[in-house]
N, CA, C and O atoms as a DFTB+ gen file, in Angstrom:
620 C
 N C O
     1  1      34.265     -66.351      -3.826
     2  2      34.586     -67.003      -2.574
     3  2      34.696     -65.919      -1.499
     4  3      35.287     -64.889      -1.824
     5  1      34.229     -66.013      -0.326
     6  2      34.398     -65.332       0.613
     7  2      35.471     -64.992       1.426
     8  3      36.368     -65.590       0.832
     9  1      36.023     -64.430       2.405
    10  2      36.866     -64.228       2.898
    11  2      36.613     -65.440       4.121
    12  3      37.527     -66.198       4.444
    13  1      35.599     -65.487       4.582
    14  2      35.647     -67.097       5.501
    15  2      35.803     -68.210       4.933
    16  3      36.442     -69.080       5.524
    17  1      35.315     -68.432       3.782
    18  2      35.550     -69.816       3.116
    19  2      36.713     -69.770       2.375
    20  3      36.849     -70.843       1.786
    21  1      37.818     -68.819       2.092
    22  2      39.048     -68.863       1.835
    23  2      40.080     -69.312       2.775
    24  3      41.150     -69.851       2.494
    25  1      39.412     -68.888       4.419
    26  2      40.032     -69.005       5.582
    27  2      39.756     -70.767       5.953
    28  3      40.531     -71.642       6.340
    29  1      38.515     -70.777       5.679
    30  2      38.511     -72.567       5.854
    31  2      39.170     -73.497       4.881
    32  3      39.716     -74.553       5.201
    33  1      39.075     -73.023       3.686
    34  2      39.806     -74.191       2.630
    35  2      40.808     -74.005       2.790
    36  3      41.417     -74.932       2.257
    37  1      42.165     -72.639       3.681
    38  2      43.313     -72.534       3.605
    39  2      43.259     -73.434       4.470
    40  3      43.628     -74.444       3.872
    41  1      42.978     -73.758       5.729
    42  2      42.640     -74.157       6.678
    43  2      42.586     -75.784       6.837
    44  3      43.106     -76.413       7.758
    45  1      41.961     -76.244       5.912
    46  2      41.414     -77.827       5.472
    47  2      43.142     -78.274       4.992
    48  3      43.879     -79.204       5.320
    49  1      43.285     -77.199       4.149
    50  2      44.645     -78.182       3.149
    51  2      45.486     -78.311       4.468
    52  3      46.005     -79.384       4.776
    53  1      45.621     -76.990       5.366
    54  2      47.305     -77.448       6.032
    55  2      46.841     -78.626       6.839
    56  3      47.440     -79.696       6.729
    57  1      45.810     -78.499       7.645
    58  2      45.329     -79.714       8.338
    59  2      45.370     -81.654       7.539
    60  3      45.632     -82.723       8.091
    61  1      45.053     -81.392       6.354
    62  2      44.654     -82.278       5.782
    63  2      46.305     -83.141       5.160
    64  3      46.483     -84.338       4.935
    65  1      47.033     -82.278       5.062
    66  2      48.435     -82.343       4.477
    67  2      49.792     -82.331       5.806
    68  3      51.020     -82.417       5.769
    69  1      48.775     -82.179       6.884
    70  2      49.239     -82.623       8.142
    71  2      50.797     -81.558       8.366
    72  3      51.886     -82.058       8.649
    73  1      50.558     -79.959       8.151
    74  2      51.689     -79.225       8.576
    75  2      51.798     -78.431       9.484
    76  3      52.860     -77.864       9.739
    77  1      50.755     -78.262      10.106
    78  2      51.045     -77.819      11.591
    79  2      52.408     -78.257      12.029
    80  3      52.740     -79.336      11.537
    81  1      53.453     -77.594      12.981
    82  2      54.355     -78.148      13.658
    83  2      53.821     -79.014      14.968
    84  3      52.993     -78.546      15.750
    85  1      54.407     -80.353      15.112
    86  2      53.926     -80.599      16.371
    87  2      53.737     -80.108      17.776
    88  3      52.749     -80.156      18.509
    89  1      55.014     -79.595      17.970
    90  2      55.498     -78.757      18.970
    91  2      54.822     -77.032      19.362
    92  3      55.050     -76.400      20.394
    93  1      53.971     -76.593      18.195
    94  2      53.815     -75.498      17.916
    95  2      52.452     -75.140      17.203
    96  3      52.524     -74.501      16.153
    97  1      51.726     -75.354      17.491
    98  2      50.229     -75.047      16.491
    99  2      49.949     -74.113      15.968
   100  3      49.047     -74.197      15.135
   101  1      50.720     -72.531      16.265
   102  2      50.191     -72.198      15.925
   103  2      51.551     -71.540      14.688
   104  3      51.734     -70.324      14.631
   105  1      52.309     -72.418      13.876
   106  2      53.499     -72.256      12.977
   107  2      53.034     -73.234      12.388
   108  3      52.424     -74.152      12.936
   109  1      53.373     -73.095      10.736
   110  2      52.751     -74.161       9.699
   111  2      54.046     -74.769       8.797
   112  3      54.815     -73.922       8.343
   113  1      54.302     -76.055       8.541
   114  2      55.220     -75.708       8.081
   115  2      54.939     -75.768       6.744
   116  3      54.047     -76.573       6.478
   117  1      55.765     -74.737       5.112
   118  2      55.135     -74.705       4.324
   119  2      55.954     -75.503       3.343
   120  3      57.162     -75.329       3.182
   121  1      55.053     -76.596       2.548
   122  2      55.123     -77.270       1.646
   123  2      54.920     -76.455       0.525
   124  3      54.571     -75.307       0.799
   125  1      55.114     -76.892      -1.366
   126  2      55.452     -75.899      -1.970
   127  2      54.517     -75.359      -2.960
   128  3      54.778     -74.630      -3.917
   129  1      53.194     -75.908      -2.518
   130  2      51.878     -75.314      -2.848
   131  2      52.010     -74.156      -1.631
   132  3      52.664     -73.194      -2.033
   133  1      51.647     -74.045      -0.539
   134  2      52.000     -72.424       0.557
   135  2      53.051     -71.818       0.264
   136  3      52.924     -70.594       0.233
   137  1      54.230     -72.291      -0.005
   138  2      55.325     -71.357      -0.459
   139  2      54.654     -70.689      -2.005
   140  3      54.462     -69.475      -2.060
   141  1      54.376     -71.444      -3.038
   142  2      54.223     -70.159      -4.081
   143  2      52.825     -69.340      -4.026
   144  3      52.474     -68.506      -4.861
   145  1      52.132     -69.720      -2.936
   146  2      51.043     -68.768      -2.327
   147  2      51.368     -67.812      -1.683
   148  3      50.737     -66.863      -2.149
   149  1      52.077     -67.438      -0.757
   150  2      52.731     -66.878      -0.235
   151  2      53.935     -66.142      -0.244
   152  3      54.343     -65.428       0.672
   153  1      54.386     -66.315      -1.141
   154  2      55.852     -65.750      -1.742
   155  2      55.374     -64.612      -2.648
   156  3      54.531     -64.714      -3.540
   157  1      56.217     -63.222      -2.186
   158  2      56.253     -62.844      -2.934
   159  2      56.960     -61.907      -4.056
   160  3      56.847     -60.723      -4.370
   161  1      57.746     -63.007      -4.513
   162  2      58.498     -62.980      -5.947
   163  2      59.326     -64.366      -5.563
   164  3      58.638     -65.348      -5.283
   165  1      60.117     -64.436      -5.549
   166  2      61.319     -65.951      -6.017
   167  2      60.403     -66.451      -4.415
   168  3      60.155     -65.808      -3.395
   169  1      60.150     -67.635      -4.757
   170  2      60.041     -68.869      -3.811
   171  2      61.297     -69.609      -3.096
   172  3      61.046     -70.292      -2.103
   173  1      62.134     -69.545      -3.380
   174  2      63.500     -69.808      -2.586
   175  2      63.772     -68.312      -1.532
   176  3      64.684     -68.361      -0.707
   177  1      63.251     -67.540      -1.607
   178  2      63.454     -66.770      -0.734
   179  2      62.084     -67.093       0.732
   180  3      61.958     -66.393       1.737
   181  1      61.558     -67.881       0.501
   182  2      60.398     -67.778       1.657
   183  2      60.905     -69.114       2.098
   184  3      61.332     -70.109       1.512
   185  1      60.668     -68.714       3.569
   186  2      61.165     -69.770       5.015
   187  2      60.398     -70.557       5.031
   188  3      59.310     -70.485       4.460
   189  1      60.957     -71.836       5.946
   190  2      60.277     -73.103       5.818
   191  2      59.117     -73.275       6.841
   192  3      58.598     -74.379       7.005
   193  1      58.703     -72.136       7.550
   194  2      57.769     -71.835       8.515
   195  2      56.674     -71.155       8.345
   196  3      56.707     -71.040       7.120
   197  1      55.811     -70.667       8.648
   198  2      55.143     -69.098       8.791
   199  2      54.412     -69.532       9.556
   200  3      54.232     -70.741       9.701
   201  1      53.655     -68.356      10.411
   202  2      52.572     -68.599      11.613
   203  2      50.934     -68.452      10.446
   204  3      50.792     -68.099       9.275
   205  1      49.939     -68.937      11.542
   206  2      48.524     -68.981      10.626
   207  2      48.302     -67.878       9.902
   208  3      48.319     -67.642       8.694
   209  1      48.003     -66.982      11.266
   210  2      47.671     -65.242      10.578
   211  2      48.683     -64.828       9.462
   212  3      48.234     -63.983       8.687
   213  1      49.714     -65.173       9.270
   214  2      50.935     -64.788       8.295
   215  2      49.793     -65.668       6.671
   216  3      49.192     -64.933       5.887
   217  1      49.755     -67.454       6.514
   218  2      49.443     -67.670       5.975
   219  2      48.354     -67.270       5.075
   220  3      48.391     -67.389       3.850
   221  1      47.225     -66.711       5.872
   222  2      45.670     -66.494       5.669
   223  2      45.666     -65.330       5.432
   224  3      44.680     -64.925       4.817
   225  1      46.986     -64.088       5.893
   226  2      46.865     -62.769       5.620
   227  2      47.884     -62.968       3.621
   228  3      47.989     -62.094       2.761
   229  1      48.092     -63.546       3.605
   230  2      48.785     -63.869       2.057
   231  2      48.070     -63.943       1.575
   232  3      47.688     -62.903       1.038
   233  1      47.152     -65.386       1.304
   234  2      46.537     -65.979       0.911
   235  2      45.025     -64.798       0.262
   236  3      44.595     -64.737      -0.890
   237  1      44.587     -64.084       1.386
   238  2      43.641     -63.107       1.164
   239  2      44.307     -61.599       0.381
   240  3      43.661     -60.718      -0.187
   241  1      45.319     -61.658       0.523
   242  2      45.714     -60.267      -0.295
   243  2      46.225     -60.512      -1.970
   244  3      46.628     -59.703      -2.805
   245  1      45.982     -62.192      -2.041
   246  2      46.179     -62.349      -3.422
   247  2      44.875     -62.814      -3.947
   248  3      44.756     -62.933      -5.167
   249  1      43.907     -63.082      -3.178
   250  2      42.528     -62.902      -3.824
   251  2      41.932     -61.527      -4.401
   252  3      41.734     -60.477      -3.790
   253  1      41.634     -61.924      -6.162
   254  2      40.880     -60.713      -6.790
   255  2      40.004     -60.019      -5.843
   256  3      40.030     -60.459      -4.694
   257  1      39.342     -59.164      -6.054
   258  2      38.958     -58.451      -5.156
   259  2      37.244     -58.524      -6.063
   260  3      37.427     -58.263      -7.252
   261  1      35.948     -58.768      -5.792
   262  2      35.156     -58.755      -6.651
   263  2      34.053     -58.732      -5.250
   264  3      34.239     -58.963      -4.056
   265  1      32.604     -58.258      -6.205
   266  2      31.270     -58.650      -5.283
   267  2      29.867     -59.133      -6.191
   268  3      29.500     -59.120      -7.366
   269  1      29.267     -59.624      -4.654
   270  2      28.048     -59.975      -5.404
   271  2      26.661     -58.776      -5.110
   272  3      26.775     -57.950      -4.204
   273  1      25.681     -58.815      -5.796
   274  2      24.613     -58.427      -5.820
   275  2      23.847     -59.335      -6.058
   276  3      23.880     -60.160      -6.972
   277  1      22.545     -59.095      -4.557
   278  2      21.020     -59.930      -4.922
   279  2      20.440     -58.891      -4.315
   280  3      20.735     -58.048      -3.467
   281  1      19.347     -59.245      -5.123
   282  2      17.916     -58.340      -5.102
   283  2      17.130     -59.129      -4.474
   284  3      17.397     -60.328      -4.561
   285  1      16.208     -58.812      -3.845
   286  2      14.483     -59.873      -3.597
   287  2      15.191     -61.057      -3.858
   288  3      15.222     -61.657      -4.933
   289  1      15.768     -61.365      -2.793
   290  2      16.328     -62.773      -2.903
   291  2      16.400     -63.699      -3.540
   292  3      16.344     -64.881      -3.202
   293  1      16.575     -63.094      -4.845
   294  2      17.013     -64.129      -5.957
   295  2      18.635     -64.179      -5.801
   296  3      19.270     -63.456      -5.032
   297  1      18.999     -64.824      -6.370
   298  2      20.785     -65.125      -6.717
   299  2      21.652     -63.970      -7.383
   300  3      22.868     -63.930      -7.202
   301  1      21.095     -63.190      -8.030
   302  2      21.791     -61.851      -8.220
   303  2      22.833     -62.330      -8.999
   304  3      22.866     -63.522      -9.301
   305  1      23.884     -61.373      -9.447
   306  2      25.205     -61.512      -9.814
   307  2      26.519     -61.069      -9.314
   308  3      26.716     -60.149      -8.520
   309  1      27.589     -62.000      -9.995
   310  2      28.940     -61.203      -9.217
   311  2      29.920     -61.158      -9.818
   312  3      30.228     -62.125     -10.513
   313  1      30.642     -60.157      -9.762
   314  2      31.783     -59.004     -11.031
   315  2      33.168     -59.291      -9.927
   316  3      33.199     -59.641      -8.747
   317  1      33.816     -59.095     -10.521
   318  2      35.219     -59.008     -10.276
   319  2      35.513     -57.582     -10.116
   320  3      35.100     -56.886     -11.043
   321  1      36.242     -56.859      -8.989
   322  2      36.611     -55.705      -8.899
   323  2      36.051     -54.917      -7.892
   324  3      36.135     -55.448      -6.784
   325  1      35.543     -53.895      -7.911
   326  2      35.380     -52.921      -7.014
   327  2      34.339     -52.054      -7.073
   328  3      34.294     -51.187      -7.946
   329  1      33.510     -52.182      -6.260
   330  2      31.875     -52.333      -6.757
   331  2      31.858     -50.718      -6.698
   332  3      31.978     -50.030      -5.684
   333  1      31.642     -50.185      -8.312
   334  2      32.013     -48.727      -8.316
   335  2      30.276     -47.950      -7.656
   336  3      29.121     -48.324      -7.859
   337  1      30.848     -46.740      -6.816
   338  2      29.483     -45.572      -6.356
   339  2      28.559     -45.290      -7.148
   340  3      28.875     -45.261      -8.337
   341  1      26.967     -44.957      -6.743
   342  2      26.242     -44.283      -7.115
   343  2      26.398     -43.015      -7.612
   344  3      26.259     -42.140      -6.758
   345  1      26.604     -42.698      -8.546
   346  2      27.480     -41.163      -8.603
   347  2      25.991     -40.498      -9.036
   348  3      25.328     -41.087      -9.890
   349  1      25.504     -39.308      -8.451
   350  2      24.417     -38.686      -8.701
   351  2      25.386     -36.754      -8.488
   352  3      26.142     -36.238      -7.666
   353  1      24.844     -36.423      -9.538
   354  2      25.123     -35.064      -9.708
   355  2      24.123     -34.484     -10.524
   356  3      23.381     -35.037     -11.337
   357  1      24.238     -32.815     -10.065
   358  2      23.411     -32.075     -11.010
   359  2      24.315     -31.219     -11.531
   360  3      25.224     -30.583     -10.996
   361  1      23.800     -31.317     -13.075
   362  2      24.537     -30.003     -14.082
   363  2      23.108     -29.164     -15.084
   364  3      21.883     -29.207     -15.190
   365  1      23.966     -28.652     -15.485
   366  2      23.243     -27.066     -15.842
   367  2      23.190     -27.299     -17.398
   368  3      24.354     -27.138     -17.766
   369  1      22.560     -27.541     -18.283
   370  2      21.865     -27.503     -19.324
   371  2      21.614     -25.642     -20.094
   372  3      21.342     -24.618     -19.469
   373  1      21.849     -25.820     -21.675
   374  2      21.239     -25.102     -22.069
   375  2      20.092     -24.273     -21.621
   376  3      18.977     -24.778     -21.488
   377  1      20.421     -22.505     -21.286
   378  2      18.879     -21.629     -21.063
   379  2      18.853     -22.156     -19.789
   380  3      17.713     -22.454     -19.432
   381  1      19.870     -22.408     -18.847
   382  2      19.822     -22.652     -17.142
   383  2      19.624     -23.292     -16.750
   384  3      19.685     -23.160     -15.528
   385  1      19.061     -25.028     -17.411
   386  2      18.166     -25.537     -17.102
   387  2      19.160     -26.665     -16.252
   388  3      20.312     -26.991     -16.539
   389  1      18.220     -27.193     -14.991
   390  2      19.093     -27.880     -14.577
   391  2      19.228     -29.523     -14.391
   392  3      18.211     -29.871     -13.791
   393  1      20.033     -30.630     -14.647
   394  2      19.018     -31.677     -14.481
   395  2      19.970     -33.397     -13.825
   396  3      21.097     -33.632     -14.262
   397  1      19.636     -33.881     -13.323
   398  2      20.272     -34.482     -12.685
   399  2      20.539     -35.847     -12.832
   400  3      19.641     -36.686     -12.767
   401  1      22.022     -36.201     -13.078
   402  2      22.713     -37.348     -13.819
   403  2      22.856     -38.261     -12.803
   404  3      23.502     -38.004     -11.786
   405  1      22.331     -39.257     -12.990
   406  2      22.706     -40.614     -12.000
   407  2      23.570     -41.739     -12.950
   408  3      23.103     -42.186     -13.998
   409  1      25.302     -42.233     -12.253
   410  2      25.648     -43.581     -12.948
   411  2      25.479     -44.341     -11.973
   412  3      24.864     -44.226     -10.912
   413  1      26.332     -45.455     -12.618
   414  2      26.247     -46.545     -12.045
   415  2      25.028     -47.045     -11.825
   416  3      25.385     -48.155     -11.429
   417  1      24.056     -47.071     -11.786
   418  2      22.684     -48.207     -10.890
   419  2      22.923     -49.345     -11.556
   420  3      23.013     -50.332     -10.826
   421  1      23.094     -49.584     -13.051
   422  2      23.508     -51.021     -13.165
   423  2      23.950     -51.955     -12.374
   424  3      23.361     -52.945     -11.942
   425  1      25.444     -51.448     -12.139
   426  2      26.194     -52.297     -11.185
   427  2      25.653     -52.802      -9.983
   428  3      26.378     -53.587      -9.373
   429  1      24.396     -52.499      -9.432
   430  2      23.659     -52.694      -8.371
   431  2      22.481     -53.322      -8.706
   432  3      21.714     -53.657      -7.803
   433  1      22.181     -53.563     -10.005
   434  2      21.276     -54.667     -10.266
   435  2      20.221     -53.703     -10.239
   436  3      19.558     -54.018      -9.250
   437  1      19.832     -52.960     -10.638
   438  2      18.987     -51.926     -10.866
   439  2      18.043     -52.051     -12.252
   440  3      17.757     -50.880     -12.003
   441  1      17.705     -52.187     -12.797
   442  2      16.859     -52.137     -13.892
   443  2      16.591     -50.695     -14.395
   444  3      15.646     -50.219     -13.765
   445  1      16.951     -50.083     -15.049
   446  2      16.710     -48.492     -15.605
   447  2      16.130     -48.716     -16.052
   448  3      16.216     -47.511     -15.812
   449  1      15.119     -49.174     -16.841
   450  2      13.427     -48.707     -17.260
   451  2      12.662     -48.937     -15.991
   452  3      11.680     -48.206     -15.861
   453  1      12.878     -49.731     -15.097
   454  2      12.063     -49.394     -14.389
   455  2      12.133     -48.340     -13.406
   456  3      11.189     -47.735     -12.899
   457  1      13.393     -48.193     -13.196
   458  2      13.933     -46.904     -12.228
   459  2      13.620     -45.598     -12.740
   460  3      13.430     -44.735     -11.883
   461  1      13.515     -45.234     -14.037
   462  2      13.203     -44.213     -14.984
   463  2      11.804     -44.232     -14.655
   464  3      11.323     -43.342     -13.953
   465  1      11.122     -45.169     -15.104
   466  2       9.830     -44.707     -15.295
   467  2       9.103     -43.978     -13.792
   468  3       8.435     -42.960     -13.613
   469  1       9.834     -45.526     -12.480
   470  2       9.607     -44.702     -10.892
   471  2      10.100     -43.257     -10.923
   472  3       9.243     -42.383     -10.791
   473  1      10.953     -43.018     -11.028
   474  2      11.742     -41.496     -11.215
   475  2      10.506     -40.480     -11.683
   476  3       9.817     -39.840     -10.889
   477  1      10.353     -40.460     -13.255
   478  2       9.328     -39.830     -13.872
   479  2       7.752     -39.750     -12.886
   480  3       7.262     -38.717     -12.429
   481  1       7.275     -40.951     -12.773
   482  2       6.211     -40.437     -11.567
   483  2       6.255     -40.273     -10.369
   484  3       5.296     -40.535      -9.643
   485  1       7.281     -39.850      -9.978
   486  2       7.453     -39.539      -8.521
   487  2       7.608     -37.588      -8.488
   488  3       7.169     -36.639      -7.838
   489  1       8.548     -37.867      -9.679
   490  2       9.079     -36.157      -9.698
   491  2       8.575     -35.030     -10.714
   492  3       8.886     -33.844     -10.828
   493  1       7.266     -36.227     -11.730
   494  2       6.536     -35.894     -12.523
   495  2       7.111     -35.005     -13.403
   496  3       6.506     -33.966     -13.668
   497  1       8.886     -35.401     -14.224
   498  2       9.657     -34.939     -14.759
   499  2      10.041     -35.972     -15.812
   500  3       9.692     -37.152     -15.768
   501  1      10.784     -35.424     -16.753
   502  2      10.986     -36.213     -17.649
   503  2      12.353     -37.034     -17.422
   504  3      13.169     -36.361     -16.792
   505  1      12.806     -38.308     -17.774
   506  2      13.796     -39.258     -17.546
   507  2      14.431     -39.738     -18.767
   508  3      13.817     -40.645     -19.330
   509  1      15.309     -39.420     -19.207
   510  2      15.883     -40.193     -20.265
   511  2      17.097     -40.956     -19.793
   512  3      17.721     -40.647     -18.778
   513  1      17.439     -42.107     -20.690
   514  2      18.658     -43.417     -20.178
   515  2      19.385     -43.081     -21.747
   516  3      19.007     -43.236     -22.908
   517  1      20.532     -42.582     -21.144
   518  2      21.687     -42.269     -21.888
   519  2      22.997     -43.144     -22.317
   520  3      23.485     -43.607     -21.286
   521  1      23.644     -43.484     -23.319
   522  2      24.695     -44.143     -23.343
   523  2      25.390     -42.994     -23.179
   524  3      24.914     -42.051     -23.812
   525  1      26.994     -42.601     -22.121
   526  2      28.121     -41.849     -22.642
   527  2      29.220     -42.252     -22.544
   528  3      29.526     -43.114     -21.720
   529  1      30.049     -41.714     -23.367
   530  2      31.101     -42.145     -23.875
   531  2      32.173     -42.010     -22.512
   532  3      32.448     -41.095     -21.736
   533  1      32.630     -43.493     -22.678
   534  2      33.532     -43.112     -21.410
   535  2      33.140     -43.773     -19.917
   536  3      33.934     -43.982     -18.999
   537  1      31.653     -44.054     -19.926
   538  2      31.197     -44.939     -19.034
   539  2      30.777     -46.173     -19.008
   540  3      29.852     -46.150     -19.820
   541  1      30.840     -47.020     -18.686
   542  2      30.375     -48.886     -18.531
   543  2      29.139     -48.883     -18.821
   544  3      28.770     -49.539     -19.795
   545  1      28.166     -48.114     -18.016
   546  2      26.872     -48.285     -17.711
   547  2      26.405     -46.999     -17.960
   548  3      27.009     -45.933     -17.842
   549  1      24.689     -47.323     -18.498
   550  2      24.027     -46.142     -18.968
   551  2      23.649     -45.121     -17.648
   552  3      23.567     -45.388     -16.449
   553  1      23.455     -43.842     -18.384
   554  2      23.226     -42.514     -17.576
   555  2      21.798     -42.291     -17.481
   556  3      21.077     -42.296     -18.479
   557  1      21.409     -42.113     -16.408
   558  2      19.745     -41.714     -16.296
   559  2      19.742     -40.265     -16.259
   560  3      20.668     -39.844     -15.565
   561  1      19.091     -39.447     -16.717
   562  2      19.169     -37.960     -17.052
   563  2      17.761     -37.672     -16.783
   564  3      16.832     -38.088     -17.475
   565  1      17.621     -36.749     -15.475
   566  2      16.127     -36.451     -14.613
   567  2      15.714     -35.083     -15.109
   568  3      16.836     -34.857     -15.561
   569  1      15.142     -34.139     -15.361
   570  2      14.526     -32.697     -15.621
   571  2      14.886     -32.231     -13.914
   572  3      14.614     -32.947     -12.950
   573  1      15.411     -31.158     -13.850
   574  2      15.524     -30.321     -12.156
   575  2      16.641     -31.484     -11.426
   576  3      17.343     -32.389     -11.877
   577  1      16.393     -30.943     -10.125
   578  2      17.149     -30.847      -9.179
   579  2      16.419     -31.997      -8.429
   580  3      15.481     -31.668      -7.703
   581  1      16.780     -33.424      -8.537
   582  2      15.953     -34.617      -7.665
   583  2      17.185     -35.346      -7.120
   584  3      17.259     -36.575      -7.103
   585  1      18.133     -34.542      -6.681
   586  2      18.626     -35.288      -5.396
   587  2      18.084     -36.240      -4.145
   588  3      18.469     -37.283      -3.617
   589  1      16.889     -35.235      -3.945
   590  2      16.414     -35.425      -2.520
   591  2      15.457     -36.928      -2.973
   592  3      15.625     -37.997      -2.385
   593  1      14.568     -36.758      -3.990
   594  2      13.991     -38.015      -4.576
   595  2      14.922     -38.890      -5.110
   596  3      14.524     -40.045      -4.961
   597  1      15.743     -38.843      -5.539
   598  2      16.670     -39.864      -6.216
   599  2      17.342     -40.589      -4.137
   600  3      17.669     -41.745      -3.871
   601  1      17.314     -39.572      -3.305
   602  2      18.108     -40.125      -2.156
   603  2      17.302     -41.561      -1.978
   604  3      17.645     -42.722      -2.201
   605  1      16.060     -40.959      -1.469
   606  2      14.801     -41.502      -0.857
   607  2      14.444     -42.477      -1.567
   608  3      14.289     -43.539      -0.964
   609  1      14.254     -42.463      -2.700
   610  2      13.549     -43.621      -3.570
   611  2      14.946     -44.954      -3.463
   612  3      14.635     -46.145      -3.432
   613  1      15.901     -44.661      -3.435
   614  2      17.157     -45.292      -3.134
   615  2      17.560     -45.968      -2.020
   616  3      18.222     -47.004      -1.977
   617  1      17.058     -45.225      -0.995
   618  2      17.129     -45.774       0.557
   619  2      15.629     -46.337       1.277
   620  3      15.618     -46.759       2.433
């Protein structure tokens, strides 16, 4: 759910349940579905009032926090939480060698065989897709230093 369509369905109920104050539009008065929305800890401690922005600023700070991803305008998917970075780094390999770790692309709806294989003919290097321990999502592992191609092919 969005942060506007949280703002309209908060929106629909007080209207619909008729608690606006008359005198006052812009004070709600809260019945005890908004009180245990809004409360936070014992519900006998929250007043028989609150203004909109008070309501809708509750209401949104107790929504999970999650996102979606679409690609080529298909419908994509959507996770709960906190849509973790592209983390791209280079480390140093056995005999100097240097080579460059990309996580996360999953989480972005990425396809790693196909991102691997683009990778490999672009930088005409070798690509391997790694499980490691400790991460959600697999590791793409490039031959050298392809920051600058990993930027570009990305943006």
């Amino acid at each position: 759910m969005t942060v506007s369509q949280a703002r309209k369905y908060t929106a629909e109920y007080i209207r619909k349940h008729q608690l606006p104050l008359p005198n006052d539009n812009s004070t709600v008065r809260l019945d005890p579905v908004l009180k245990t929305l809004i409360a936070q800890g014992n519900t006998s401690e929250v007043p028989e009032t609150a203004k909109w922005e008070e309501i809708m600023n509750r209401v949104l700070y107790k929504m999970s926090r999650s996102f979606k991803i679409t690609t080529d305008g298909n419908s994509g998917f959507s996770q709960k939480g906190k849509l973790p970075m592209i983390d791209i780094r280079i480390a140093n390999k056995a005999g100097g060698k240097k080579v460059t770790l990309i996580n996360n692309l999953e989480a972005y709806g990425i396809n790693m065989e196909e991102f691997s294989r683009e990778c490999q003919r672009g930088v005409a290097a070798s690509a391997t897709i790694n499980q490691v321990n400790g991460l959600k999502t697999p590791q793409l592992q490039i031959q050298g230093n392809q920051i600058n191609f990993i930027e570009k092919i990305l943006t």
